[in-house]
Backbone bond lengths (Angstrom), bond angles and torsions (degrees), N, CA, C in turn:
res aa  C-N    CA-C-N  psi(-1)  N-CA   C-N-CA  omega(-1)  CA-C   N-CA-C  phi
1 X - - - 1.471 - - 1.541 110.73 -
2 X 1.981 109.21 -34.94 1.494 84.13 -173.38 1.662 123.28 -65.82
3 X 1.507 93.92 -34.72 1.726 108.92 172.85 1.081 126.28 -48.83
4 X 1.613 126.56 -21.86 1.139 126.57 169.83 1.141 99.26 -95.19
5 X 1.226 156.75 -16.43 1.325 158.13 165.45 1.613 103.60 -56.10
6 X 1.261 98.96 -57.20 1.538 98.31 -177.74 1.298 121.50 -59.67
7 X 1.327 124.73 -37.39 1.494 163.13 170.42 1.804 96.96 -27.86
8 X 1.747 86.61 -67.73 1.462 84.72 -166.30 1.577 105.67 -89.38
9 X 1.582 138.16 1.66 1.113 130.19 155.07 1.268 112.96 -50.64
10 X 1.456 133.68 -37.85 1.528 130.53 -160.07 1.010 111.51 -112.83
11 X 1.479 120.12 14.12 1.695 147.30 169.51 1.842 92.57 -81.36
12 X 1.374 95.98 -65.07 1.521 118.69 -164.15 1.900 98.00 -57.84
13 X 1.520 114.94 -34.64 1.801 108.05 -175.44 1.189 97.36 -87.13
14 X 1.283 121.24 -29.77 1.815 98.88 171.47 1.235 129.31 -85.77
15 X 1.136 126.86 11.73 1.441 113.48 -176.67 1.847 89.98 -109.48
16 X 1.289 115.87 -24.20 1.294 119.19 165.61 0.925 123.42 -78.90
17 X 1.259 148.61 4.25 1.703 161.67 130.12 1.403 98.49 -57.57
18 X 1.069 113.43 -53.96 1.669 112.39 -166.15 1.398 117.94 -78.27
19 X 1.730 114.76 -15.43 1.081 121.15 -179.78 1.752 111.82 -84.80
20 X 1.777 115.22 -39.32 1.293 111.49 170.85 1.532 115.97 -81.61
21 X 1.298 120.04 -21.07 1.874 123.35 166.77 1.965 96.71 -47.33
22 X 1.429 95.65 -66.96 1.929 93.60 174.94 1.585 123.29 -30.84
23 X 1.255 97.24 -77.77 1.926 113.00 161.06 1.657 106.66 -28.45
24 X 1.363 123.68 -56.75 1.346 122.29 -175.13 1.717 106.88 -51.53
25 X 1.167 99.83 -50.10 1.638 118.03 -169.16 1.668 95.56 -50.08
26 X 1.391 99.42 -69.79 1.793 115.02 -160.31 1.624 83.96 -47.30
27 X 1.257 145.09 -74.60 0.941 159.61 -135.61 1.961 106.58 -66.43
28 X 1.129 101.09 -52.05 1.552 114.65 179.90 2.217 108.69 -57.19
29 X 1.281 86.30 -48.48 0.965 103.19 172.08 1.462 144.77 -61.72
30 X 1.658 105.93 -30.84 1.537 112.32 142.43 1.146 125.15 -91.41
31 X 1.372 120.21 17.66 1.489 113.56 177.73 1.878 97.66 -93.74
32 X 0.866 100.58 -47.81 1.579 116.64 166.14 1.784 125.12 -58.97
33 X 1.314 97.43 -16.87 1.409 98.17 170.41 1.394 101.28 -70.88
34 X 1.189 141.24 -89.60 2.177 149.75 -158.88 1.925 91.12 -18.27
35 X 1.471 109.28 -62.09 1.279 116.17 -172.18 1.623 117.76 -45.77
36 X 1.103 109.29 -53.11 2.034 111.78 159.70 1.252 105.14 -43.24
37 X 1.343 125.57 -36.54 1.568 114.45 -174.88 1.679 120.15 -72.18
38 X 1.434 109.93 -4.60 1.314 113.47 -154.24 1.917 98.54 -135.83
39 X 1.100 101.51 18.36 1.690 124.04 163.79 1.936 93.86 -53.56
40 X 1.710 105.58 159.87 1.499 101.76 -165.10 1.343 89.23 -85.77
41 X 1.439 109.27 137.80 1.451 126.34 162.53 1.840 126.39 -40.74
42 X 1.565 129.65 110.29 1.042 138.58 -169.70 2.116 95.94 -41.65
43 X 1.193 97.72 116.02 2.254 92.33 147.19 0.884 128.52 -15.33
44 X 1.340 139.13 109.31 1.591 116.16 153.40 1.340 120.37 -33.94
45 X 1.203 112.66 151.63 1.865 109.19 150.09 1.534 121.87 -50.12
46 X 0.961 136.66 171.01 1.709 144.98 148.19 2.104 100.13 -50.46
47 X 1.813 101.26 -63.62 1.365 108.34 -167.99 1.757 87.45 -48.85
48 X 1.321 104.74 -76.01 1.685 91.92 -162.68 1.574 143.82 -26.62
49 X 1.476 80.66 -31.46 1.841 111.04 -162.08 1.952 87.84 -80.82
50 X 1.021 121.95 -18.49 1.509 124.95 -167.04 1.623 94.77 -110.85
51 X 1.324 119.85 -23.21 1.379 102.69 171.39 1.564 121.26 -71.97
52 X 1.000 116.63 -16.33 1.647 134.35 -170.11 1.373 116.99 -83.68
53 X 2.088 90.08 -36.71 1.827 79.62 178.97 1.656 118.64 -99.15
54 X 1.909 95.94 10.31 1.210 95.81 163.26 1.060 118.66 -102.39
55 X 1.473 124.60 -9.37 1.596 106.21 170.35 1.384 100.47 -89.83
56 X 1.288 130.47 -21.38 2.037 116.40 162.18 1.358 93.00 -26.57
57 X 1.954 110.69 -86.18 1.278 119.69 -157.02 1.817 111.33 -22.91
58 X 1.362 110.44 -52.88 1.432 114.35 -164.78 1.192 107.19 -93.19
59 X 1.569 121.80 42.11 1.447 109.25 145.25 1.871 109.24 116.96
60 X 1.503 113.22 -42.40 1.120 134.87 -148.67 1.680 100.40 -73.21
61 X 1.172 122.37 108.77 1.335 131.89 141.62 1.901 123.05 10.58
62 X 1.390 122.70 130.39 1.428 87.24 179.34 1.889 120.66 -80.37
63 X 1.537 99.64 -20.38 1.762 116.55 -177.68 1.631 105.89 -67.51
64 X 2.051 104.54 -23.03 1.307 87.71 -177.50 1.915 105.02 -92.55
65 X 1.186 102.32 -12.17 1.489 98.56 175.53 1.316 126.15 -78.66
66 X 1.547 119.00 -20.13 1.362 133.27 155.33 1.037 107.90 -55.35
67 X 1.476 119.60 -61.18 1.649 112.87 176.43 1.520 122.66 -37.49
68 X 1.429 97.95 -52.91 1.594 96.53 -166.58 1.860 121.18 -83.93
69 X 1.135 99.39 -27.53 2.042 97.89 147.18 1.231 122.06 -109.49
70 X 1.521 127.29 25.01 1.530 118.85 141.85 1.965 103.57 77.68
71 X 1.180 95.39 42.91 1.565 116.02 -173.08 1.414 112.14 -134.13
72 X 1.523 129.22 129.77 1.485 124.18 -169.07 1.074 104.54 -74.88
73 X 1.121 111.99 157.71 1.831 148.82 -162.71 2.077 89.75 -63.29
74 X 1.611 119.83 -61.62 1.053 117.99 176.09 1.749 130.56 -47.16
75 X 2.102 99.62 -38.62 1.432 82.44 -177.51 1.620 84.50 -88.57
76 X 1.015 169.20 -10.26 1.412 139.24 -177.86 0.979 96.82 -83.95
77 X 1.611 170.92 -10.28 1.714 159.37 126.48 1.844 96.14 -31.27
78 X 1.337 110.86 -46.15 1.815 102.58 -175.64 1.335 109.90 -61.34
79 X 1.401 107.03 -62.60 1.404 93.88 -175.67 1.331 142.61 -81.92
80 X 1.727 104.21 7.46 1.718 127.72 152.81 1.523 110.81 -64.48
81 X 1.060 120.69 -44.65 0.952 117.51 177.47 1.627 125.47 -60.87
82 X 1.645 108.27 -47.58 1.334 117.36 -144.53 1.732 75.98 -74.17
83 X 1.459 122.70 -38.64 1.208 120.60 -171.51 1.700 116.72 -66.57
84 X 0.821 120.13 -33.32 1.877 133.82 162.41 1.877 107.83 -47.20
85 X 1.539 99.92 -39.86 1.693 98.21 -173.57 1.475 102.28 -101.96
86 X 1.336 115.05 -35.64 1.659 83.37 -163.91 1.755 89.83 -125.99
87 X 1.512 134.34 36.09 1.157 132.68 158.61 1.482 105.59 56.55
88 X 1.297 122.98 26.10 1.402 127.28 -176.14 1.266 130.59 -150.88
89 X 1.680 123.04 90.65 1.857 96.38 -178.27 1.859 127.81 -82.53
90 X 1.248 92.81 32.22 1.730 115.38 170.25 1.852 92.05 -62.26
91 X 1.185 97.66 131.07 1.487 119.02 152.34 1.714 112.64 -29.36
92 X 1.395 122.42 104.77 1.306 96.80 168.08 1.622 139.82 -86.71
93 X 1.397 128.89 176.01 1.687 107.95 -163.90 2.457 111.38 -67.28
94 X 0.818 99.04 105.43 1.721 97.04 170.38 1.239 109.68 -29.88
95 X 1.356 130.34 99.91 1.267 121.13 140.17 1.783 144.67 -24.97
96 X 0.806 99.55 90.96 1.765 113.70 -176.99 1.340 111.58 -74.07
97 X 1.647 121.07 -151.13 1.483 121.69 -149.43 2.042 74.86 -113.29
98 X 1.235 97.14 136.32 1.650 88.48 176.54 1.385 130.71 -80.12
99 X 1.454 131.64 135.75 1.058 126.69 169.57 1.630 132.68 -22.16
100 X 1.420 124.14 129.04 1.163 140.83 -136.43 1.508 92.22 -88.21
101 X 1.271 95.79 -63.57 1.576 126.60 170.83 1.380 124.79 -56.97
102 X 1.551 133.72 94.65 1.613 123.24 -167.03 1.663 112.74 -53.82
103 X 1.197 122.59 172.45 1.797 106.24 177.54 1.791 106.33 -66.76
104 X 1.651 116.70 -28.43 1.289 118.24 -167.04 1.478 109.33 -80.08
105 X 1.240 110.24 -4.46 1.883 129.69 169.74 1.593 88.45 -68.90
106 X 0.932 107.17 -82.16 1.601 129.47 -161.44 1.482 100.70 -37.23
107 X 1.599 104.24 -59.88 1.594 90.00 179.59 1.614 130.44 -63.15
108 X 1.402 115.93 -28.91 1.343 144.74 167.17 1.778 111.66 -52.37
109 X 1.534 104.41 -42.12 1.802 92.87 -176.32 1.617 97.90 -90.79
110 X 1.522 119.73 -15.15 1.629 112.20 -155.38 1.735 88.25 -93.75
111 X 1.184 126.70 -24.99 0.965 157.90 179.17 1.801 97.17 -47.55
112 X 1.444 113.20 -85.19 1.420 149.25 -176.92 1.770 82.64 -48.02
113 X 0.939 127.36 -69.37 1.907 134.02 -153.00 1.737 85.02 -63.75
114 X 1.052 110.39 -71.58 1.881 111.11 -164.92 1.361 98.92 -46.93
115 X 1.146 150.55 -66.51 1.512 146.22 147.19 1.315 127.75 -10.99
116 X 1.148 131.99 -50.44 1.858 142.01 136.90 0.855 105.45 -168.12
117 X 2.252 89.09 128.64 0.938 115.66 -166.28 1.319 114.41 -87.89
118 X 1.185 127.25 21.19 1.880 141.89 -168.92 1.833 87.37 -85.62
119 X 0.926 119.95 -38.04 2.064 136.61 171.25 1.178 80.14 0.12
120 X 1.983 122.27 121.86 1.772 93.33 168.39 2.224 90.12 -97.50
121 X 1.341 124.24 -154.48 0.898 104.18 178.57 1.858 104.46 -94.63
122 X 1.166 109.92 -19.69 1.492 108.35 -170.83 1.811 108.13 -50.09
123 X 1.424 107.09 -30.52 1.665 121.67 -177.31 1.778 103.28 -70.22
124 X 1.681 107.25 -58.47 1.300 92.33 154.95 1.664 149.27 -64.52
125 X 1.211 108.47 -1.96 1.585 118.32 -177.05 2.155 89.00 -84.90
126 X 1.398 110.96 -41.52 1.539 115.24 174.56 1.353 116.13 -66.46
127 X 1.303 103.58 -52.37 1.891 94.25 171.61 1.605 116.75 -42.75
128 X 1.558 109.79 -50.28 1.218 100.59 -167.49 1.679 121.31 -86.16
129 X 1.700 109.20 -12.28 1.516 122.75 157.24 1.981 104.51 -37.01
130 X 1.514 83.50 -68.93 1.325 98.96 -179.96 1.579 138.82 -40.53
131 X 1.442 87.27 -27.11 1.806 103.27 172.03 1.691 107.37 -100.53
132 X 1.463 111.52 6.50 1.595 107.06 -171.04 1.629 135.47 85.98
133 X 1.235 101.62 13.42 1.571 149.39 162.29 1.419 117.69 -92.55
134 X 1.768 92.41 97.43 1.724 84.13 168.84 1.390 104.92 -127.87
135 X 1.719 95.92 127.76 1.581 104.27 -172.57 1.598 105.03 -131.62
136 X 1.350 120.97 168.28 1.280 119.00 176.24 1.257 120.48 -105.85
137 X 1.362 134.52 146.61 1.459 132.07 -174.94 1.496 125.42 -28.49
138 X 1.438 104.82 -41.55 1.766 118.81 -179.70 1.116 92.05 -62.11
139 X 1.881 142.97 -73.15 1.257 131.51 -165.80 1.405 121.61 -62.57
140 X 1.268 124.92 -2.72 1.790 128.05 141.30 0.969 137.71 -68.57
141 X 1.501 104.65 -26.32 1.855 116.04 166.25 1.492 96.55 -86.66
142 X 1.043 148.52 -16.35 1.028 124.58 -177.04 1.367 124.60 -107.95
143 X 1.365 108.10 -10.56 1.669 135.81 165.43 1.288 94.71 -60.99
144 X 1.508 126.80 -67.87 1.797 131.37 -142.21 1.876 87.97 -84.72
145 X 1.467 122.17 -13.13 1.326 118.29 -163.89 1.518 91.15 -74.52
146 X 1.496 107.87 -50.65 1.815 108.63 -169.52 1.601 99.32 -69.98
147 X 0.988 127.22 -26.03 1.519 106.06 161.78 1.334 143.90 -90.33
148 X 1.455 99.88 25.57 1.508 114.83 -176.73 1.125 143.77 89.29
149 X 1.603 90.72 -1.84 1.411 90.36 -158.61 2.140 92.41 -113.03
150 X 1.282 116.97 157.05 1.203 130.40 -174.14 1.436 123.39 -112.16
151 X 1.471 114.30 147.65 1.765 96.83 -169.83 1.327 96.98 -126.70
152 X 1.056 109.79 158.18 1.608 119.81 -165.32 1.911 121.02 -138.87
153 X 0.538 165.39 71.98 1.924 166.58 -166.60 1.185 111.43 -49.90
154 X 1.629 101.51 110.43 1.543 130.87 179.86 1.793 79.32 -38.00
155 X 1.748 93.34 164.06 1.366 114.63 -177.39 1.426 100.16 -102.28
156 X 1.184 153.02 151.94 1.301 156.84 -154.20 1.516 115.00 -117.88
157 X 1.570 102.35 70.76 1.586 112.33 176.45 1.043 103.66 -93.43
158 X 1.268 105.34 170.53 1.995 125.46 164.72 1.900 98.07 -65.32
159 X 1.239 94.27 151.92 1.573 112.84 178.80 1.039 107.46 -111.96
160 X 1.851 106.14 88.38 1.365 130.72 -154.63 1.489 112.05 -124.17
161 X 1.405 136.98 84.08 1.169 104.81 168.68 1.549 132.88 -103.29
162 X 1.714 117.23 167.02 1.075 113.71 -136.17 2.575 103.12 -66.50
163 X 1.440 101.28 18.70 1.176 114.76 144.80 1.523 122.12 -55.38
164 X 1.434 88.12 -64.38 1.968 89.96 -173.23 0.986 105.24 -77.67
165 X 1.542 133.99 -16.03 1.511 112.74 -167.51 1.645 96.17 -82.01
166 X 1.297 131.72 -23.32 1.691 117.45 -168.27 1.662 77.45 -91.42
167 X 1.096 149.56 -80.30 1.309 121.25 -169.27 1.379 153.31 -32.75
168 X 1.546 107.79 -20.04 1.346 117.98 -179.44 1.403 86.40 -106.60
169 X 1.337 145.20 0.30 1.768 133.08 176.93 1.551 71.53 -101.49
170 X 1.022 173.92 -33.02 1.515 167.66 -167.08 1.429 110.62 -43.98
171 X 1.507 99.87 -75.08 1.440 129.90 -177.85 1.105 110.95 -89.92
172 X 1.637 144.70 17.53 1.298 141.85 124.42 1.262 134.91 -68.54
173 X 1.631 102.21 -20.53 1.781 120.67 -179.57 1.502 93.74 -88.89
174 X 1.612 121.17 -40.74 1.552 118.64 -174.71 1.530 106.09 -61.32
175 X 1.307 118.70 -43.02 1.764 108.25 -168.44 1.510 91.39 -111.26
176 X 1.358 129.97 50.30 2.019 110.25 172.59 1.568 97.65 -84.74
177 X 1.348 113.76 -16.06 1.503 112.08 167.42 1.160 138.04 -84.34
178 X 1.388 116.81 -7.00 1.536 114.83 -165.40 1.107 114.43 -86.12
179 X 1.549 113.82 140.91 1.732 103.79 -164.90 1.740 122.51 -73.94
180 X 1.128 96.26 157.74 1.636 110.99 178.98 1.712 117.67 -28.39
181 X 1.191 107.03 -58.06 1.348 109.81 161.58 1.359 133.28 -18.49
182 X 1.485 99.66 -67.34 1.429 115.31 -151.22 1.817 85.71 -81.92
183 X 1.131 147.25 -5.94 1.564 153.75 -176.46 1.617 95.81 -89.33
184 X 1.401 136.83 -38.50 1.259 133.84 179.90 1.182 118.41 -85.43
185 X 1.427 113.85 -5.22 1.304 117.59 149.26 1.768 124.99 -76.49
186 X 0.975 149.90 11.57 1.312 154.99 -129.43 1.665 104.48 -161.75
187 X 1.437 99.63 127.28 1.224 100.92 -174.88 1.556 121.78 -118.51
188 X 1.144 121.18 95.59 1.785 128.71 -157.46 1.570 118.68 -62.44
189 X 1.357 108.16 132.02 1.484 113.35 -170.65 1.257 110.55 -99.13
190 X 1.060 122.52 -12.55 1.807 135.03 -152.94 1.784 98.21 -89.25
191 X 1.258 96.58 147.49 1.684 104.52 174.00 1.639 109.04 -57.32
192 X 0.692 100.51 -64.52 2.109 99.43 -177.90 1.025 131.17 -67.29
193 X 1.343 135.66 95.80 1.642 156.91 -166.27 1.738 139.53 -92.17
194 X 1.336 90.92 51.07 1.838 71.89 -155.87 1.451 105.43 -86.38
195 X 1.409 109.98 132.90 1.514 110.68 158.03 1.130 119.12 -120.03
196 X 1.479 129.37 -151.26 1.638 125.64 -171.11 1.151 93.25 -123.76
197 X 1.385 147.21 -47.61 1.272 154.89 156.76 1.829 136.67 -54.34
198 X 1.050 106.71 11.82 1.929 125.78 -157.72 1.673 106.87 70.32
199 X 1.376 92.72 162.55 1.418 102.09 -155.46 1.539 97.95 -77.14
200 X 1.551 152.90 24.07 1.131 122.74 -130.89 1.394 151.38 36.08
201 X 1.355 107.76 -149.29 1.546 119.95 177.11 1.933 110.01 -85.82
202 X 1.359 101.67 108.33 1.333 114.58 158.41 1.189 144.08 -54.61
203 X 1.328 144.83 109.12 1.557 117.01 168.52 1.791 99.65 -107.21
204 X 1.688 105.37 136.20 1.619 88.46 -168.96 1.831 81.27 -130.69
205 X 1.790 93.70 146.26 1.191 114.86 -164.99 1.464 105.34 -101.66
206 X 1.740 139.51 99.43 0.975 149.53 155.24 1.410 139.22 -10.94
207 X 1.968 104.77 -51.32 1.021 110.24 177.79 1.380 112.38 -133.36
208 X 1.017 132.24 163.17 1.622 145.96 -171.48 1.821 106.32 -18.24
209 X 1.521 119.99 121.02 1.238 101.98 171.74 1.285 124.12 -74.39
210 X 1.505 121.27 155.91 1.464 117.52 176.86 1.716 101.12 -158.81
211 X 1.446 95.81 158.74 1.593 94.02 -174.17 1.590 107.57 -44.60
212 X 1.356 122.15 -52.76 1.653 117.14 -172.43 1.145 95.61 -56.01
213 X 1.442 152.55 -65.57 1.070 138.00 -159.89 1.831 129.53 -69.67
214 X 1.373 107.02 -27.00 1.323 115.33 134.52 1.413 131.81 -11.60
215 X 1.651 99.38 -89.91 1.375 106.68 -170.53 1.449 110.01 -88.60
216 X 1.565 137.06 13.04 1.188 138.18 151.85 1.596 98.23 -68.07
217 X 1.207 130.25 -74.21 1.318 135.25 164.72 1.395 113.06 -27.66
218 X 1.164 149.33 -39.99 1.781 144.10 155.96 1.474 103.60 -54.42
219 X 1.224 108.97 -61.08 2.052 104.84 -174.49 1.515 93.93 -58.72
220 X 1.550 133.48 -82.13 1.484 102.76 -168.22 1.433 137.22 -58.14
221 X 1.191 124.97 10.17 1.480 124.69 -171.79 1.212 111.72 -147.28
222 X 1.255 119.12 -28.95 1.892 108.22 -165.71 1.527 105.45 -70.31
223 X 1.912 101.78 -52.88 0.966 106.73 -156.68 2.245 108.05 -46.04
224 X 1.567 96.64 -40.08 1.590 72.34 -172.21 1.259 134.56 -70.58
225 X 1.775 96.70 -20.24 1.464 100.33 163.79 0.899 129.80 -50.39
226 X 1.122 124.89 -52.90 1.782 145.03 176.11 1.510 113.04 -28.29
227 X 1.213 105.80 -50.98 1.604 119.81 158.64 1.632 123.17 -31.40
228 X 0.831 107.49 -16.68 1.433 125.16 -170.89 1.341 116.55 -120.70
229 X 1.553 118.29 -54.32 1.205 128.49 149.84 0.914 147.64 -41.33
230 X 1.362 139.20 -178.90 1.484 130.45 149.61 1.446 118.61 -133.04
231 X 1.524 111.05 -29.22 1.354 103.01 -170.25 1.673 108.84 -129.22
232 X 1.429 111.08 135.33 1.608 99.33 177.67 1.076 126.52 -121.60
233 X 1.394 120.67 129.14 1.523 120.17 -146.89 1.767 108.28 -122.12
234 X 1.143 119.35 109.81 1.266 116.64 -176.59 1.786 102.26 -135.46
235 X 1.192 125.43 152.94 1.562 143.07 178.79 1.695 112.06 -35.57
236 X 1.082 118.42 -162.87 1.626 139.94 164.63 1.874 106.41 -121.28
237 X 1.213 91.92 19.03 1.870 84.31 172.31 1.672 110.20 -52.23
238 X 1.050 101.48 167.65 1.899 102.67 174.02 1.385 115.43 -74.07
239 X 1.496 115.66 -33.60 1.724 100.60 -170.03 1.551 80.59 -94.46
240 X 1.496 148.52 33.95 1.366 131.73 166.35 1.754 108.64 -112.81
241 X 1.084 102.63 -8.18 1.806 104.86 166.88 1.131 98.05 -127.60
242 X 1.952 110.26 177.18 1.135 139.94 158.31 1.890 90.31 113.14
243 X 1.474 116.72 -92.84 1.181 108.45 -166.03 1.833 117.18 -97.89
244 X 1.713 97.19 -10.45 1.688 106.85 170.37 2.026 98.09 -67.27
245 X 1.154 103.39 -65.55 1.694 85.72 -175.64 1.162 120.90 -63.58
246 X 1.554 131.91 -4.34 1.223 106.83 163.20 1.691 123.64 -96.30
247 X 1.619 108.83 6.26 1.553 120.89 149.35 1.604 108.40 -65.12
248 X 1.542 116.20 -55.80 1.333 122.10 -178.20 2.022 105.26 -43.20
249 X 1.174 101.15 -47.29 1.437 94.10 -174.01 1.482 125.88 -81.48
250 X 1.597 88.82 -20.35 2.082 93.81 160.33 1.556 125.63 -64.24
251 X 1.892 112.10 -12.57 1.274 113.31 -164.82 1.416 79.64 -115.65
252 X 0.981 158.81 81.26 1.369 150.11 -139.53 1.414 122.22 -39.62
253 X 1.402 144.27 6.86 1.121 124.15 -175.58 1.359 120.68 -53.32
254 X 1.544 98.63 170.36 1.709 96.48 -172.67 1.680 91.40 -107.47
255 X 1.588 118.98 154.84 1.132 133.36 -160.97 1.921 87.97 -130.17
256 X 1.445 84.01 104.91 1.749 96.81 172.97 1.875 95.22 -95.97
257 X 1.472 96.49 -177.45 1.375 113.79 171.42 1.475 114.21 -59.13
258 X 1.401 104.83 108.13 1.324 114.54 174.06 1.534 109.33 -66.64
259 X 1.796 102.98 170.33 1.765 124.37 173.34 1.539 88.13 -66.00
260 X 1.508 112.68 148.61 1.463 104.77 145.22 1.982 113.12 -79.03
């Protein structure tokens, strides 16, 4: 008896769980009904939106023109209106996030590019710093994109002209003979390294080269190499003469015929 006693106690909690779970339901469910009612209101048509400002024209009330196509009193005042200012019940354009760039920007960088087009954008992100415009590289590609115009990345040659090229074929025909030896004596300054074995010991320069940074780079490093070496051979670039060889000649090296 007690087991069936118990039996029907837990008969009796479930159907009473199941009876307020129901209640929960019914309940959730009209709270959520008002909110369906307030879903965004369908567009007018174009025809509709033109029926309104022709029955304005002829006289008609706006509560009575709501009445008679079943449209609230508020949007027929909207679209009397919109039609009073801009002579049009066409959709007008949505206002977005506004241009970053003023139009007199726009003409100013597209301006700068048609003039030369080498312009990289970092020069234009400064022009327009410079005018009180601060924009980032992406919103220059995408400025010069809506105006047609396309950007492209120089190809990454040596800055060679056809000077250095008969000069450095000069002094390749002068030493294509000199023996192996006398090349393992020589210690190369130039960016491009190829050997068969790894290039050696590196020194790699971080930030922009320039003559000062150059010949800071000779005082910490050459000199110990040099020790070992004998001869040091670096180009005719600009930050590699003028005041670097006359450091070179305070530490005595001898300054043969440079690369052009």
């Amino acid at each position: 008896m007690e087991f069936e006693h118990g039996i029907y106690q837990m008969t009796e909690f479930y159907q009473f769980f199941s009876l307020m779970y129901k209640r929960h339901l019914s309940t959730t469910s009209n709270s959520q009904t008002p909110n369906s009612t307030m879903a965004k209101t369908k567009e007018l048509s174009k025809d509709t939106r033109n029926k309104i400002v022709d029955l304005h024209q002829a006289g008609k009330t706006e509560p009575a023109i709501g009445k008679q196509l079943g449209v609230k009193k508020s949007t027929v005042g909207a679209i009397i209106r919109k039609w009073k200012t801009y002579k049009t019940t066409d959709n007008l354009p949505r206002s977005g996030d506004p241009r970053k760039i003023s139009p007199r920007g726009v003409k100013m960088i597209t301006r700068t590019v048609s003039k030369n087009p080498r312009t990289t954008r970092g020069d234009l992100v400064n022009d327009l710093q410079r005018a009180g415009t601060k924009v980032t590289k992406a919103t220059i590609s995408n400025t010069l994109r809506r105006q047609g115009l396309k950007s492209y990345s120089a190809r990454r040659v040596p800055l060679l002209k056809p000077v250095h090229v008969r000069a450095r074929l000069k002094f390749a025909r002068e030493h294509l003979d000199d023996p192996e030896e006398d090349w393992e004596n020589v210690i190369w300054s130039d960016e491009t390294k190829i050997e068969l074995f790894g290039p050696g010991r590196l020194i790699r320069a971080k930030e922009r080269m320039n003559g000062a940074m150059y010949r800071e780079i000779l005082s910490k490093n050459l000199l110990p190499s040099a020790r070992a070496l004998k001869i040091f051979q670096h180009d005719n670039d600009p930050k590699h003469t003028a005041r670097a060889k006359e450091w070179l000649r305070k530490k005595h090296f001898w300054l043969g015929p440079g690369v052009a």
